[in-house]
C-alpha positions as CSV (number, residue, x, y, z in Angstrom):
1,X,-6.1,22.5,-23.2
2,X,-8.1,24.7,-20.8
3,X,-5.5,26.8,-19.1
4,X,-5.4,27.1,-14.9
5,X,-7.4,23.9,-14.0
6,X,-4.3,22.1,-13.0
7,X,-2.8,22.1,-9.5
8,X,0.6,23.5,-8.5
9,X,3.3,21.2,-9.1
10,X,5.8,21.9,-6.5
11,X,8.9,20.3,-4.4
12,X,7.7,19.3,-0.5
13,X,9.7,17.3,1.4
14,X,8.6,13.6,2.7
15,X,10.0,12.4,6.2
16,X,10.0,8.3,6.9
17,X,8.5,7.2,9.8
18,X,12.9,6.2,10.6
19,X,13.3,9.9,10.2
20,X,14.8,9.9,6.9
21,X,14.3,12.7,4.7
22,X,14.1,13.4,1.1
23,X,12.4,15.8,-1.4
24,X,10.4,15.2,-4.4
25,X,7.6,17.2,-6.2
26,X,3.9,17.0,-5.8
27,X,0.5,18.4,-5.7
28,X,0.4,18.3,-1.9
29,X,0.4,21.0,0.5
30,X,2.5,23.6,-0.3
31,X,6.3,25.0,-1.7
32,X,8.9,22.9,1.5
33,X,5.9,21.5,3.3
34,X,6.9,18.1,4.9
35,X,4.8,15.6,4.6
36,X,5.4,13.1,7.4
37,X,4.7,9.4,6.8
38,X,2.4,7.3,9.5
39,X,3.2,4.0,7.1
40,X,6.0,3.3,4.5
41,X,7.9,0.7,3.2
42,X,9.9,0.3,6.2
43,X,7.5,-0.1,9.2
44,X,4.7,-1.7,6.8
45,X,4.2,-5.8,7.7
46,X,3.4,-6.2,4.4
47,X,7.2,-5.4,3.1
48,X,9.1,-6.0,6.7
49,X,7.2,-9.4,6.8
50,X,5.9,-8.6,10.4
51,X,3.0,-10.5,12.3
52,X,0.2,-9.5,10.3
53,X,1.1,-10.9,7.4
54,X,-0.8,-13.0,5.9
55,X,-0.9,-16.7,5.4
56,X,-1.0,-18.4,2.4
57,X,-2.2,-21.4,3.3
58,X,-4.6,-20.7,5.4
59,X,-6.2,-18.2,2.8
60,X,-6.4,-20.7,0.6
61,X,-8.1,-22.7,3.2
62,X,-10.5,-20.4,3.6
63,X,-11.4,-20.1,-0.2
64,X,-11.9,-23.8,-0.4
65,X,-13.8,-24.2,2.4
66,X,-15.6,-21.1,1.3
67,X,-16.5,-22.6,-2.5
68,X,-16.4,-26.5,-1.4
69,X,-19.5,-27.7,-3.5
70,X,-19.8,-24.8,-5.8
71,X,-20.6,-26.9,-8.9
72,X,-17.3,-28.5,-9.5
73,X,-16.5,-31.8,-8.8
74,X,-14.0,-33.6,-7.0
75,X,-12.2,-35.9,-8.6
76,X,-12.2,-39.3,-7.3
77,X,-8.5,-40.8,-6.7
């Protein structure tokens, strides 16, 4: 292995965007930098559930209409 290609592995410190702190190790920044989140798991529709998220049926709507007729056949009831 070719020696001093890697980056420094060190601890930082992340801060939620509810203000809750915690350390862990990483590439970023430098030795006790914080790193302070715009978007996590918490404030994120796609884990809160909030208004943007998205509607299944209406996706798959969309893909119908979006492929009605590509070569397959409906079936006739």
């Amino acid at each position: 292995m070719k020696k001093d290609i890697h980056p420094e592995y060190h601890f930082i410190n992340i801060e939620m965007t509810d203000g809750t702190k915690y350390q862990t190790r990483s590439t970023w920044g430098a030795e006790g930098d914080t790193m302070r989140l715009d978007v996590d798991s918490k404030s994120h529709p796609v884990w809160t559930g909030g208004g943007t998220r998205v509607i299944e049926k209406g996706q798959m709507k969309k893909f119908q209409d979006k492929y009605a007729g590509f070569g397959l056949a409906e079936e006739d009831a």
